[in-house]
Predicted model as a PDB file, atoms N, CA, C, CB and O in Angstrom, pLDDT in the B-factor column:
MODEL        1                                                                  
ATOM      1  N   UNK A   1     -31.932 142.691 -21.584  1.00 41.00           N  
ATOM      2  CA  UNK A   1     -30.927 141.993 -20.797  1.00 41.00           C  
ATOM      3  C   UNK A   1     -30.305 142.968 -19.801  1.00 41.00           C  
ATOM      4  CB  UNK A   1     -29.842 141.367 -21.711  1.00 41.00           C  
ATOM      5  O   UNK A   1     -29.814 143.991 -20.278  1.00 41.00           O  
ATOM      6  N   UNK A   2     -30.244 142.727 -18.047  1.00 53.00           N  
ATOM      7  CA  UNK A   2     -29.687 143.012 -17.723  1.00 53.00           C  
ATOM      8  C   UNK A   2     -28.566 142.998 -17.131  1.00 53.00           C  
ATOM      9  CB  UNK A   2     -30.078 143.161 -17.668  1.00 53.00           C  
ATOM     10  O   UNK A   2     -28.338 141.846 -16.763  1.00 53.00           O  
ATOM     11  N   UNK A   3     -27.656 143.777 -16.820  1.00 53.00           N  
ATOM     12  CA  UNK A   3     -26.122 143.538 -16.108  1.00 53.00           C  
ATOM     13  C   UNK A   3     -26.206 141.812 -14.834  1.00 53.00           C  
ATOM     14  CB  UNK A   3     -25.745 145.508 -14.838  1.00 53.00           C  
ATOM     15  O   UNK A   3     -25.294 141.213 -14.265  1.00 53.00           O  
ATOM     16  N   UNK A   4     -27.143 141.660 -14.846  1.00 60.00           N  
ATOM     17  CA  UNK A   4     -27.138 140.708 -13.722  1.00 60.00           C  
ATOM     18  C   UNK A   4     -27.273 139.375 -14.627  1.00 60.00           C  
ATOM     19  CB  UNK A   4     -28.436 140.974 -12.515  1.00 60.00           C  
ATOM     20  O   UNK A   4     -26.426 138.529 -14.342  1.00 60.00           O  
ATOM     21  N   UNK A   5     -27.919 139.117 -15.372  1.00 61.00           N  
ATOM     22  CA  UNK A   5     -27.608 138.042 -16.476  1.00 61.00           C  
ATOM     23  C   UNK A   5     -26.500 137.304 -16.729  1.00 61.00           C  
ATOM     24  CB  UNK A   5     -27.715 138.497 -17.527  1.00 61.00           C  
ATOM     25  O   UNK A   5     -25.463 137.773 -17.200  1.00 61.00           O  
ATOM     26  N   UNK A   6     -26.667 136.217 -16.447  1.00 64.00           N  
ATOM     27  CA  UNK A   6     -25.528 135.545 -16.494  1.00 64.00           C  
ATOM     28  C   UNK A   6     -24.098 135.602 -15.075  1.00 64.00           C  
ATOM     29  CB  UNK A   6     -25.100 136.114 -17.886  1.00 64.00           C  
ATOM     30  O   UNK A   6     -23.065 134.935 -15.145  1.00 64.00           O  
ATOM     31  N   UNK A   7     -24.469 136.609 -13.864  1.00 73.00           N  
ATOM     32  CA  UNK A   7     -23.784 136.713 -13.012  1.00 73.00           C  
ATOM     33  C   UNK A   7     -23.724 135.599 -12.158  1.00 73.00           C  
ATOM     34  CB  UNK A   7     -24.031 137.685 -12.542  1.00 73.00           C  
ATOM     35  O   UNK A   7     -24.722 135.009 -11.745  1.00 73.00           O  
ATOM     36  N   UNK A   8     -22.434 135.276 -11.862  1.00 83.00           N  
ATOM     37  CA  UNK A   8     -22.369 133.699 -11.321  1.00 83.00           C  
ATOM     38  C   UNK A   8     -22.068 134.202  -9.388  1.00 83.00           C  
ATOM     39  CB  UNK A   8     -20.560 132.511 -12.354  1.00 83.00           C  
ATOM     40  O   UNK A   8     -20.906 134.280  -8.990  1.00 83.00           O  
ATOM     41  N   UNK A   9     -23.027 134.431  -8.606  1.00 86.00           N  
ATOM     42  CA  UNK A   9     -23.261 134.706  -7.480  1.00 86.00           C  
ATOM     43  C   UNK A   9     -22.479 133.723  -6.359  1.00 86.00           C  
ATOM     44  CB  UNK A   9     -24.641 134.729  -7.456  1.00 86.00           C  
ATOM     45  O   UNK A   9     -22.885 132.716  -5.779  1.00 86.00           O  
ATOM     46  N   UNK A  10     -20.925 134.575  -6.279  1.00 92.00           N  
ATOM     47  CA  UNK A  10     -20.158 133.476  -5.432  1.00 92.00           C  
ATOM     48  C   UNK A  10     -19.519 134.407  -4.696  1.00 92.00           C  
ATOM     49  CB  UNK A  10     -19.137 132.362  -6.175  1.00 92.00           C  
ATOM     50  O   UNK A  10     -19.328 135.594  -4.960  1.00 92.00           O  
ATOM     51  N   UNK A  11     -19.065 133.498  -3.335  1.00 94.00           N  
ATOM     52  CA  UNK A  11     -18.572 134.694  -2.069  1.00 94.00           C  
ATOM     53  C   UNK A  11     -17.237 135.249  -2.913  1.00 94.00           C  
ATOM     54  CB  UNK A  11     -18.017 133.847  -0.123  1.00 94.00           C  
ATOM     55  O   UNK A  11     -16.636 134.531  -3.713  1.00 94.00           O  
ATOM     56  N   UNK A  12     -16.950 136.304  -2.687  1.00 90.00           N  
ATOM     57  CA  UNK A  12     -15.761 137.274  -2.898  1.00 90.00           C  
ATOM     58  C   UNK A  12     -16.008 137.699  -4.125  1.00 90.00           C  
ATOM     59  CB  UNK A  12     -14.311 136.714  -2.788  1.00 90.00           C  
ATOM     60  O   UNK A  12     -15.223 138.521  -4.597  1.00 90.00           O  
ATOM     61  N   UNK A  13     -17.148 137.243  -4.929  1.00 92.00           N  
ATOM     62  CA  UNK A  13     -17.215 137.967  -6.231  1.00 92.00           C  
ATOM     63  C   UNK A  13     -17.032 139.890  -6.678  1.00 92.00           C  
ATOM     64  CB  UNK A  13     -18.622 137.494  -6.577  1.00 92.00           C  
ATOM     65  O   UNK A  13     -18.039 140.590  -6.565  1.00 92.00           O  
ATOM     66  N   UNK A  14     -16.338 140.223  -6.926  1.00 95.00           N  
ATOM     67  CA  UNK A  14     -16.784 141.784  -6.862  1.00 95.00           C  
ATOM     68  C   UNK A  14     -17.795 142.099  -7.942  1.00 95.00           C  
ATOM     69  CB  UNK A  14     -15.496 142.819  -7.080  1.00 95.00           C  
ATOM     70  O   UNK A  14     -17.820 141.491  -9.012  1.00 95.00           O  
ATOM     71  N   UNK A  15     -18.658 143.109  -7.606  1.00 96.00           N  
ATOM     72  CA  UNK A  15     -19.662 143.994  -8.821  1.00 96.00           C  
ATOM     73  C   UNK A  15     -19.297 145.001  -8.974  1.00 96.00           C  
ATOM     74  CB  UNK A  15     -21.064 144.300  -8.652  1.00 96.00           C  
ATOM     75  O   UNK A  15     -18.420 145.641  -8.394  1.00 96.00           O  
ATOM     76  N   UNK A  16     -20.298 145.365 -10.218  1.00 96.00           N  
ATOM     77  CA  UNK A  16     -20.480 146.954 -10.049  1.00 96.00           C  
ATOM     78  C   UNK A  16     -21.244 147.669  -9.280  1.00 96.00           C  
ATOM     79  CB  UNK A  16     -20.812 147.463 -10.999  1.00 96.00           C  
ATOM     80  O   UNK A  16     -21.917 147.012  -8.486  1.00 96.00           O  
ATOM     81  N   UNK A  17     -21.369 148.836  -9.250  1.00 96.00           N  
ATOM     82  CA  UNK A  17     -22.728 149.636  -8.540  1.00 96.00           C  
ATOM     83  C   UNK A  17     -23.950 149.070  -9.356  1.00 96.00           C  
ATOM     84  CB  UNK A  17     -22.694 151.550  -8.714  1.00 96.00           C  
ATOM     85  O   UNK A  17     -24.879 148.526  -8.758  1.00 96.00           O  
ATOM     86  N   UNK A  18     -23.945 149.168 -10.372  1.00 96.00           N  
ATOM     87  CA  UNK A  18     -25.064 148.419 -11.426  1.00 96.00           C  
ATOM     88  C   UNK A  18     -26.094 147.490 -10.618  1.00 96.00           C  
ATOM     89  CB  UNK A  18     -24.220 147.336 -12.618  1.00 96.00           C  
ATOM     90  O   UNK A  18     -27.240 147.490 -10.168  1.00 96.00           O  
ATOM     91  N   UNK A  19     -24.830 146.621 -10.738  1.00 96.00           N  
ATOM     92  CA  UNK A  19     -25.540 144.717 -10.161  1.00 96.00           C  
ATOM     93  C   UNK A  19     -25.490 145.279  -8.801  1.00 96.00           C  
ATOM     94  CB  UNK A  19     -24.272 142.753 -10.392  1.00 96.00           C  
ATOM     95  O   UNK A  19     -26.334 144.567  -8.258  1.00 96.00           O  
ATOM     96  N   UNK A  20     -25.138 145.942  -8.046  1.00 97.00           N  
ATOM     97  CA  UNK A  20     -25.237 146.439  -6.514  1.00 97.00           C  
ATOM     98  C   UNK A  20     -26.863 146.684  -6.248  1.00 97.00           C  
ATOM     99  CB  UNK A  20     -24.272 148.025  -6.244  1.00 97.00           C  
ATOM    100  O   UNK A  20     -27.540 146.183  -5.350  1.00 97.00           O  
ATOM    101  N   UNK A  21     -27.256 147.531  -7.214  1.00 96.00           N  
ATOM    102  CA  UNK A  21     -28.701 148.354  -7.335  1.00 96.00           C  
ATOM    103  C   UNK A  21     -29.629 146.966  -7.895  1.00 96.00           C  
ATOM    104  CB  UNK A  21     -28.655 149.977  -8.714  1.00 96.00           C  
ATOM    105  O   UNK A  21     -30.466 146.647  -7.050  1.00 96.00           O  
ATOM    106  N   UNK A  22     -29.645 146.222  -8.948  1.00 96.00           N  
ATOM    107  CA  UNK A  22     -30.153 145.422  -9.310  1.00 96.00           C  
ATOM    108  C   UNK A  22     -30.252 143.858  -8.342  1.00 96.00           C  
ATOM    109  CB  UNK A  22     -29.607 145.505 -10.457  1.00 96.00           C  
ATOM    110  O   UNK A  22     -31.029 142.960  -8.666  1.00 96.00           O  
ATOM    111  N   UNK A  23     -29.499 143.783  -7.369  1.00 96.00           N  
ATOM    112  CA  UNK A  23     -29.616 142.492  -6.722  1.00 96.00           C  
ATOM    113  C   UNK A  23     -30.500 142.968  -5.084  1.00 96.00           C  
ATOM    114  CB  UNK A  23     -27.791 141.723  -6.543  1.00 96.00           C  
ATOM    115  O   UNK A  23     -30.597 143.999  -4.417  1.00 96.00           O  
ATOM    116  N   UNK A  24     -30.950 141.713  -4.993  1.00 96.00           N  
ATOM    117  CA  UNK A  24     -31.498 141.098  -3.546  1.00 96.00           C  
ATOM    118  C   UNK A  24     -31.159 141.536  -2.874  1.00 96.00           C  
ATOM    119  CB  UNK A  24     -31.383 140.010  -3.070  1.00 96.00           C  
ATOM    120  O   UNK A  24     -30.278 142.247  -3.357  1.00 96.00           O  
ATOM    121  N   UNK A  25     -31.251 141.794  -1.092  1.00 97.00           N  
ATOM    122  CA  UNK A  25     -30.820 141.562  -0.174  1.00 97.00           C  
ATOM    123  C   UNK A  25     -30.057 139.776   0.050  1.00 97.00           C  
ATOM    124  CB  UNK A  25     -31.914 142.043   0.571  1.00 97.00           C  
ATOM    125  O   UNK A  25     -28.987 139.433   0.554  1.00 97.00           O  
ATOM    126  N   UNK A  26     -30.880 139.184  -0.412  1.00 96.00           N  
ATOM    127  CA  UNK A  26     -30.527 137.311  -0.323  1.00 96.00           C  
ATOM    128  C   UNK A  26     -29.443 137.518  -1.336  1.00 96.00           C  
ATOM    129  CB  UNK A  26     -32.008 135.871  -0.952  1.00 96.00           C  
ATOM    130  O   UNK A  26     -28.343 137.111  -0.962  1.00 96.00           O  
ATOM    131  N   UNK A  27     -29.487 137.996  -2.397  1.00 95.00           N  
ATOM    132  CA  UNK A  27     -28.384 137.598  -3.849  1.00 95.00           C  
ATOM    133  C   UNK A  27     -27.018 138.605  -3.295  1.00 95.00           C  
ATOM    134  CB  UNK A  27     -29.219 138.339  -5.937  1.00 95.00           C  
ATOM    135  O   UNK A  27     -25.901 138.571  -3.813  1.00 95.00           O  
ATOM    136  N   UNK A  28     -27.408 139.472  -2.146  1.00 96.00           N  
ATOM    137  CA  UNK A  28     -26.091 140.210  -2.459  1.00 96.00           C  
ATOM    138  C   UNK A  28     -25.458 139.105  -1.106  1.00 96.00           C  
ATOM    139  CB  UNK A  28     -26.065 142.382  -2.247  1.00 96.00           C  
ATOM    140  O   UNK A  28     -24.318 138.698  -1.332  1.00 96.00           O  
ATOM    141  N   UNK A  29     -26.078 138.626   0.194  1.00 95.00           N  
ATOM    142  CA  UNK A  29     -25.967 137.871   1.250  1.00 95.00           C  
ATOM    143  C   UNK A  29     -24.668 136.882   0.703  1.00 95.00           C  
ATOM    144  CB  UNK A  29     -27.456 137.143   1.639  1.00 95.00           C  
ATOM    145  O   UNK A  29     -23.608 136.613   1.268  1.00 95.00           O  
ATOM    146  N   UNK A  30     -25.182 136.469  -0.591  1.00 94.00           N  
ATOM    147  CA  UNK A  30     -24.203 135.205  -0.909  1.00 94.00           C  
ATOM    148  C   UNK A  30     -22.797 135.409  -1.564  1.00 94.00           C  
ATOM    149  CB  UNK A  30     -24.926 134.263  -1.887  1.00 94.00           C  
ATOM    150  O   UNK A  30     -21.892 134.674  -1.959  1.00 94.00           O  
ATOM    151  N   UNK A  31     -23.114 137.150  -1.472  1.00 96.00           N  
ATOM    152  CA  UNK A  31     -21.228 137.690  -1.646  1.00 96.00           C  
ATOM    153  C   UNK A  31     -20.394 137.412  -1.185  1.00 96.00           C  
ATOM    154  CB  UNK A  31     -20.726 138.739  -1.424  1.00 96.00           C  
ATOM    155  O   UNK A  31     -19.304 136.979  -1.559  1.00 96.00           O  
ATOM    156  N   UNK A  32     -20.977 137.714   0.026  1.00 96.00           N  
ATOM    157  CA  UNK A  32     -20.358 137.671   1.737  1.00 96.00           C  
ATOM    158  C   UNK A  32     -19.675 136.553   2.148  1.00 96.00           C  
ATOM    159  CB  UNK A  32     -21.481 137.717   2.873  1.00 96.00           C  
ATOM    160  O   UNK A  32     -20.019 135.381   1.995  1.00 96.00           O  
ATOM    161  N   UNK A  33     -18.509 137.057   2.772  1.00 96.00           N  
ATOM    162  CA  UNK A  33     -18.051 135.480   2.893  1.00 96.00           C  
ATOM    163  C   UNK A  33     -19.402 135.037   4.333  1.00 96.00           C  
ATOM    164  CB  UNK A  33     -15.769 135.302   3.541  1.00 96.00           C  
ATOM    165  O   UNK A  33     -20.297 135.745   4.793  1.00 96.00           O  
ATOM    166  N   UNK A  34     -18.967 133.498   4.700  1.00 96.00           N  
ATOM    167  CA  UNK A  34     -19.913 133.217   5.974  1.00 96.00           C  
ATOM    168  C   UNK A  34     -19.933 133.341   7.428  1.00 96.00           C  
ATOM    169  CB  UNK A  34     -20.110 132.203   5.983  1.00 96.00           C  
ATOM    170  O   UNK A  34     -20.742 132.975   8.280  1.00 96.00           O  
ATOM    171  N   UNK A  35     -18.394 134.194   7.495  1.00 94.00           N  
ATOM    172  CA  UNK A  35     -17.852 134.968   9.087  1.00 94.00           C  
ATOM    173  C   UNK A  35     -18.811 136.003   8.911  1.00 94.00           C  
ATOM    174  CB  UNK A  35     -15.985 135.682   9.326  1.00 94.00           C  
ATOM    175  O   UNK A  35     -19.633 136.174   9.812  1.00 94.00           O  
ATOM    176  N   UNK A  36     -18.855 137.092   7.376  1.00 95.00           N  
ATOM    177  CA  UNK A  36     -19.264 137.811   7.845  1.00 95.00           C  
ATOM    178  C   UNK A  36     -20.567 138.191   7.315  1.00 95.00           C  
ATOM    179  CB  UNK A  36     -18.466 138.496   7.943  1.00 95.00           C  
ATOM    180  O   UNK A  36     -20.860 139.381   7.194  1.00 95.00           O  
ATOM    181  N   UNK A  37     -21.476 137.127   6.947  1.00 96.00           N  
ATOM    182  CA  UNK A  37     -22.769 137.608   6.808  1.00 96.00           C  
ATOM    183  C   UNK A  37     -24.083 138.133   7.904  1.00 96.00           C  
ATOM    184  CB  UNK A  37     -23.144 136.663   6.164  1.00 96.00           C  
ATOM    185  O   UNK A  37     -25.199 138.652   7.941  1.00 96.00           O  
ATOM    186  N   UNK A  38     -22.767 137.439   8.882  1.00 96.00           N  
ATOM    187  CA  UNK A  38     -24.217 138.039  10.389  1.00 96.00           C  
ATOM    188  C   UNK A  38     -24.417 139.473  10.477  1.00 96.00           C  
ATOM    189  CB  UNK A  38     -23.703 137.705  12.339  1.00 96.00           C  
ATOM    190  O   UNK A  38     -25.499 139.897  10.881  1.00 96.00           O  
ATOM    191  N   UNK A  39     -23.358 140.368  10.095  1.00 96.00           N  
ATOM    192  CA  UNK A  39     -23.342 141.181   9.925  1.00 96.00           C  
ATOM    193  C   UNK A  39     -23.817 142.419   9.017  1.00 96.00           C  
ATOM    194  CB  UNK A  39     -22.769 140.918  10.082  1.00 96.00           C  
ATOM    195  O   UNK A  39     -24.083 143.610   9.179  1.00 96.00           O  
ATOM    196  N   UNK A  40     -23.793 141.877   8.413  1.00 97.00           N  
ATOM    197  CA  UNK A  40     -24.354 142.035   6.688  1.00 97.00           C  
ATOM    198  C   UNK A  40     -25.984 142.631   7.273  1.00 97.00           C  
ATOM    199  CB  UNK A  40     -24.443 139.974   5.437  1.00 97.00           C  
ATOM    200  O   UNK A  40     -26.691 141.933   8.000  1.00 97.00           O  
ATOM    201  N   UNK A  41     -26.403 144.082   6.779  1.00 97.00           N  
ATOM    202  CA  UNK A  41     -27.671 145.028   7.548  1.00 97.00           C  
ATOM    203  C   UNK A  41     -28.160 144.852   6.394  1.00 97.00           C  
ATOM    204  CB  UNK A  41     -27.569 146.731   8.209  1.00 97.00           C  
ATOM    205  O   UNK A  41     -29.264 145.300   6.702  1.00 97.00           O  
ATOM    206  N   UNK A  42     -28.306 144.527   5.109  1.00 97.00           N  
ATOM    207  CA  UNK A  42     -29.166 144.299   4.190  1.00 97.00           C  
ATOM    208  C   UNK A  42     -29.308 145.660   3.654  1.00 97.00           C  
ATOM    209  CB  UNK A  42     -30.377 143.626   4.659  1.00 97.00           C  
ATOM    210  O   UNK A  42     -29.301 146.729   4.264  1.00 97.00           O  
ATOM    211  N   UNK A  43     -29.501 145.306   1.803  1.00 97.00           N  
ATOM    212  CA  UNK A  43     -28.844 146.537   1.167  1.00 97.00           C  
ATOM    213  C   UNK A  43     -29.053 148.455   1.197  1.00 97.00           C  
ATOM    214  CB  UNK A  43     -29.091 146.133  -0.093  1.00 97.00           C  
ATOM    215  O   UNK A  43     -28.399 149.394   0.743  1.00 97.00           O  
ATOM    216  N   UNK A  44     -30.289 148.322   1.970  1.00 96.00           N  
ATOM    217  CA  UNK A  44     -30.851 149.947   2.314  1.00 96.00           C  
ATOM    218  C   UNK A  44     -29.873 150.583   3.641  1.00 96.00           C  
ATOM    219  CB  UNK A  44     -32.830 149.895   2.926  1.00 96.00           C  
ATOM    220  O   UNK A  44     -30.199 151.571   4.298  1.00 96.00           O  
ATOM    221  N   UNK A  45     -28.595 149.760   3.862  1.00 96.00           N  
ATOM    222  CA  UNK A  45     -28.216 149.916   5.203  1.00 96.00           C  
ATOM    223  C   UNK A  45     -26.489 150.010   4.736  1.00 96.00           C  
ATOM    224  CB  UNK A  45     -28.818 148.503   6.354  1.00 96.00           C  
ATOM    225  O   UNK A  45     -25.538 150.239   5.483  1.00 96.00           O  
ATOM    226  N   UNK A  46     -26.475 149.765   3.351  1.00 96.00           N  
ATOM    227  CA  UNK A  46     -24.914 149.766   3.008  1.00 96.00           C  
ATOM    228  C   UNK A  46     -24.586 151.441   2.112  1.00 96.00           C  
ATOM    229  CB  UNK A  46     -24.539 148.110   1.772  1.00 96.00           C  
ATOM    230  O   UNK A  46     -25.010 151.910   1.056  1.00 96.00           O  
ATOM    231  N   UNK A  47     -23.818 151.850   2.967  1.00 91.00           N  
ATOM    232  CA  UNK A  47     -22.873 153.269   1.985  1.00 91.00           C  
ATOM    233  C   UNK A  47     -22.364 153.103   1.430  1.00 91.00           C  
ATOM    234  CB  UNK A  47     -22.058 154.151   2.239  1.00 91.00           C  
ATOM    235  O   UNK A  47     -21.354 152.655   1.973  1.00 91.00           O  
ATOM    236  N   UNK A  48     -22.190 153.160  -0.326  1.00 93.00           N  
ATOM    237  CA  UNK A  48     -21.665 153.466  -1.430  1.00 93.00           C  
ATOM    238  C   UNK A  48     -21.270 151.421  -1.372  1.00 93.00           C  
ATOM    239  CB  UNK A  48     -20.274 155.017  -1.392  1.00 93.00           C  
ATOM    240  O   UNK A  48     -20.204 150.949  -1.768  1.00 93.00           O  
ATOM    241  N   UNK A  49     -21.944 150.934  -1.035  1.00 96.00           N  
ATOM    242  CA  UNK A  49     -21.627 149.479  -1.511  1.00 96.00           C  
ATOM    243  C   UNK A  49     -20.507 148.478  -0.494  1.00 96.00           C  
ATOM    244  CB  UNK A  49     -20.912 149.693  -3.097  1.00 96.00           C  
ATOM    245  O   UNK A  49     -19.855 147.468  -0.761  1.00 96.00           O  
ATOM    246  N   UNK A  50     -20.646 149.262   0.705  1.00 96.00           N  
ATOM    247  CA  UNK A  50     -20.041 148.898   1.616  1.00 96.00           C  
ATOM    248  C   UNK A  50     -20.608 148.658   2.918  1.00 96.00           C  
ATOM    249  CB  UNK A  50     -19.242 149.582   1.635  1.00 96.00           C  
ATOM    250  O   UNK A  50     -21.594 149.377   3.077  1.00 96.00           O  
ATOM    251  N   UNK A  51     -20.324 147.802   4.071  1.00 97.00           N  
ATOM    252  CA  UNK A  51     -21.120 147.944   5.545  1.00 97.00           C  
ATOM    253  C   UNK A  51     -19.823 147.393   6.804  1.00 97.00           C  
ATOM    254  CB  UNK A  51     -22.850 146.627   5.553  1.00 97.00           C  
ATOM    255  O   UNK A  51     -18.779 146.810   6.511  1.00 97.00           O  
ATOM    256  N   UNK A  52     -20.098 147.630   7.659  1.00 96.00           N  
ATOM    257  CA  UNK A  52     -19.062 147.472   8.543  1.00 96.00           C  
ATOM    258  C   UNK A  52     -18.934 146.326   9.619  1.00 96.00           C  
ATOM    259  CB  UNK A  52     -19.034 148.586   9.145  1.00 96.00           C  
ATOM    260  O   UNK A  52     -19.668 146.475  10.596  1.00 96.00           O  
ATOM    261  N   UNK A  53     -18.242 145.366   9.612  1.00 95.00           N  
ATOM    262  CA  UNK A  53     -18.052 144.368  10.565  1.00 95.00           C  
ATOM    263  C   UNK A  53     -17.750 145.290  12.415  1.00 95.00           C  
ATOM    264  CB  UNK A  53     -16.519 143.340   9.829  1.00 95.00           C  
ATOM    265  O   UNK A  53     -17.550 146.436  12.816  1.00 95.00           O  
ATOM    266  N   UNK A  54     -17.904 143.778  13.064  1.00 92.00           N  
ATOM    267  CA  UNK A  54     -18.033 144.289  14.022  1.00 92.00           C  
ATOM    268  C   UNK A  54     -16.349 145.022  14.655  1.00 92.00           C  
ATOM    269  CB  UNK A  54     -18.795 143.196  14.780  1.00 92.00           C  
ATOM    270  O   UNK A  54     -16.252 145.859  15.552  1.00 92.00           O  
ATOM    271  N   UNK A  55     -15.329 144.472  13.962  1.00 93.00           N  
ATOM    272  CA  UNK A  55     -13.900 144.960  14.141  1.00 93.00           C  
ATOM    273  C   UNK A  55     -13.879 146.475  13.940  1.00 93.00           C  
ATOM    274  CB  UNK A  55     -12.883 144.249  13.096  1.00 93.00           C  
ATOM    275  O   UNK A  55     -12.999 147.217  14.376  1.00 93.00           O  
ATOM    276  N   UNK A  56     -14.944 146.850  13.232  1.00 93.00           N  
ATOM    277  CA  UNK A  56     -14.658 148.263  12.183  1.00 93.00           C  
ATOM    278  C   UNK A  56     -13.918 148.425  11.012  1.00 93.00           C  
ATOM    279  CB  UNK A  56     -14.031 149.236  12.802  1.00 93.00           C  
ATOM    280  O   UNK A  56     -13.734 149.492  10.427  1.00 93.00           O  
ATOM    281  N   UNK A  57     -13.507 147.340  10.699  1.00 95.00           N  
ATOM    282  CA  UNK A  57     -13.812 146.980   8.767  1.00 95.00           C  
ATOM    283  C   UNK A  57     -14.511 146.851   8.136  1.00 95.00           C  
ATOM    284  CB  UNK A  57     -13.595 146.171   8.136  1.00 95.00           C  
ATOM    285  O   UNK A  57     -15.556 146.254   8.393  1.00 95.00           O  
ATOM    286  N   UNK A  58     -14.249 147.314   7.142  1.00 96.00           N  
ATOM    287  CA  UNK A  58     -15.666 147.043   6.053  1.00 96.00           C  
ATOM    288  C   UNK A  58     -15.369 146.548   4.921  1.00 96.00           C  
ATOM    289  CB  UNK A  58     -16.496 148.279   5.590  1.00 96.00           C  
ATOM    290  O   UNK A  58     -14.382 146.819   4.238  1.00 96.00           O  
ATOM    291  N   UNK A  59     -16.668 145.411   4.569  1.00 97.00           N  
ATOM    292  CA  UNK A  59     -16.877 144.661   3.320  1.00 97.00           C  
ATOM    293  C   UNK A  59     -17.321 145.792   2.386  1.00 97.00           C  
ATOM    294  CB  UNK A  59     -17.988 143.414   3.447  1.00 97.00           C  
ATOM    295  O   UNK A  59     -18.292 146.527   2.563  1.00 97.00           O  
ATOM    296  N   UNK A  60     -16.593 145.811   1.525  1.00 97.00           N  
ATOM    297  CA  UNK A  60     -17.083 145.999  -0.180  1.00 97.00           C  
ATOM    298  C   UNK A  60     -17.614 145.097  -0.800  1.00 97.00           C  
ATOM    299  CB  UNK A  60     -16.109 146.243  -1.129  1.00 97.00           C  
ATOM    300  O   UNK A  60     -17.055 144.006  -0.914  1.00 97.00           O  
ATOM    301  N   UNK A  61     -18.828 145.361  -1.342  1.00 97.00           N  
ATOM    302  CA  UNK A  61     -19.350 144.829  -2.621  1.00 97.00           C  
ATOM    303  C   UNK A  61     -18.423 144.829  -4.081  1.00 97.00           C  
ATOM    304  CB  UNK A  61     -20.600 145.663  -2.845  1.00 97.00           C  
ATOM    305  O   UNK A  61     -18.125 143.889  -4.818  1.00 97.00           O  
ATOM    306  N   UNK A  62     -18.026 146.644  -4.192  1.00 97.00           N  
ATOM    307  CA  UNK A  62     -17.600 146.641  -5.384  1.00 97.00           C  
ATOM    308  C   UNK A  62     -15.984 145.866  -5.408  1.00 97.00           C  
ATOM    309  CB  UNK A  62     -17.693 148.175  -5.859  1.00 97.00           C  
ATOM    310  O   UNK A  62     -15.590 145.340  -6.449  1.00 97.00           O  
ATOM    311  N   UNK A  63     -15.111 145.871  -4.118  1.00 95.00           N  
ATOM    312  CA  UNK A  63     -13.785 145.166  -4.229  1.00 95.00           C  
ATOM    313  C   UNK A  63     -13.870 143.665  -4.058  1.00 95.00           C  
ATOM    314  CB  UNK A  63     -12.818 145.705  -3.190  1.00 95.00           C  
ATOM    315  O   UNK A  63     -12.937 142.991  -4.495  1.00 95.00           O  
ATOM    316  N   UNK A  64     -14.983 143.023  -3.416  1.00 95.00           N  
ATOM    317  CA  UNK A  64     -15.390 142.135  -3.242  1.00 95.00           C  
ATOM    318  C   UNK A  64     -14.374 141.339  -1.879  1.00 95.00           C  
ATOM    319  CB  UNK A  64     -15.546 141.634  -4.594  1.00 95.00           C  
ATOM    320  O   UNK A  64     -13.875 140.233  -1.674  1.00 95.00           O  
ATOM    321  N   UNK A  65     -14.439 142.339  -1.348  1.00 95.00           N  
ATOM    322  CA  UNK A  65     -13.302 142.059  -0.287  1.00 95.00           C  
ATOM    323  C   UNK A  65     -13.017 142.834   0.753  1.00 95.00           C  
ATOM    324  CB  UNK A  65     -12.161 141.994  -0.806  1.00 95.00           C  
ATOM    325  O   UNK A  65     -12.900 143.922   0.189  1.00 95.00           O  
ATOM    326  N   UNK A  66     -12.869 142.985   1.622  1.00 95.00           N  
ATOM    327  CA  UNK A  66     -12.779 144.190   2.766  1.00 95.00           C  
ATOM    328  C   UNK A  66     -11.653 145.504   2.181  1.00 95.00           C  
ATOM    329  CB  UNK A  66     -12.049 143.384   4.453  1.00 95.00           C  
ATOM    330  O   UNK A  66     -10.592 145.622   1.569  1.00 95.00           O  
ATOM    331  N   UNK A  67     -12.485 146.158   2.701  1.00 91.00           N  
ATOM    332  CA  UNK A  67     -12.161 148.038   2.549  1.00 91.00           C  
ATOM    333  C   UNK A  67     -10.590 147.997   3.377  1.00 91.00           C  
ATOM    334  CB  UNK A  67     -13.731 149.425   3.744  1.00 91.00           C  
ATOM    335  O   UNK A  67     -10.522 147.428   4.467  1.00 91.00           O  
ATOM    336  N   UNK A  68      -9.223 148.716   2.694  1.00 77.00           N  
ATOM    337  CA  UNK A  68      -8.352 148.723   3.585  1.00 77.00           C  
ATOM    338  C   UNK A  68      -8.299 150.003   4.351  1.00 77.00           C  
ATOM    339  CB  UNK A  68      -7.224 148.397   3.026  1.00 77.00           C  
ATOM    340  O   UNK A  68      -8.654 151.135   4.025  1.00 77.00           O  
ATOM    341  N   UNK A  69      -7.673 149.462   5.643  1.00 57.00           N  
ATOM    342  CA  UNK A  69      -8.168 150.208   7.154  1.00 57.00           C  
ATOM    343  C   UNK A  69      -7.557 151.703   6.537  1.00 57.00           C  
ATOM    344  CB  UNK A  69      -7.195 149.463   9.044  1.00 57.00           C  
ATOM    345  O   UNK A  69      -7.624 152.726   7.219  1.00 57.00           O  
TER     346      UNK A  69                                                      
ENDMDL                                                                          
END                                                                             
């Protein structure tokens, strides 16, 4: 069984690094809220679980919510 088992894949959800490493490019997409998935470079393109909107904020995976400025 892994950490991703049973994970209920909904926008603002936060993870761990774990399920970070173990999910999709598509499974992590559906974190995201839908302003900012255009953005979203797909997971070989995110630092430490994070990527940057076009404002220069950045979405976290692990807070499940934007990085404060």
């Amino acid at each position: 069984m892994d950490s991703t088992d049973g994970l209920r894949l909904r926008v603002g959800r936060p993870i761990t690094p774990e399920q970070f490493e173990l999910l999709s490019d598509e499974q992590l997409e559906r974190l995201v809220p839908k302003a900012y998935r255009e953005f979203f470079p797909g997971k070989d393109f995110c630092a430490d679980g994070h990527f940057y909107l076009h404002d220069g904020t950045a979405w976290c995976f692990y807070r499940g919510g934007l990085l404060d400025g």
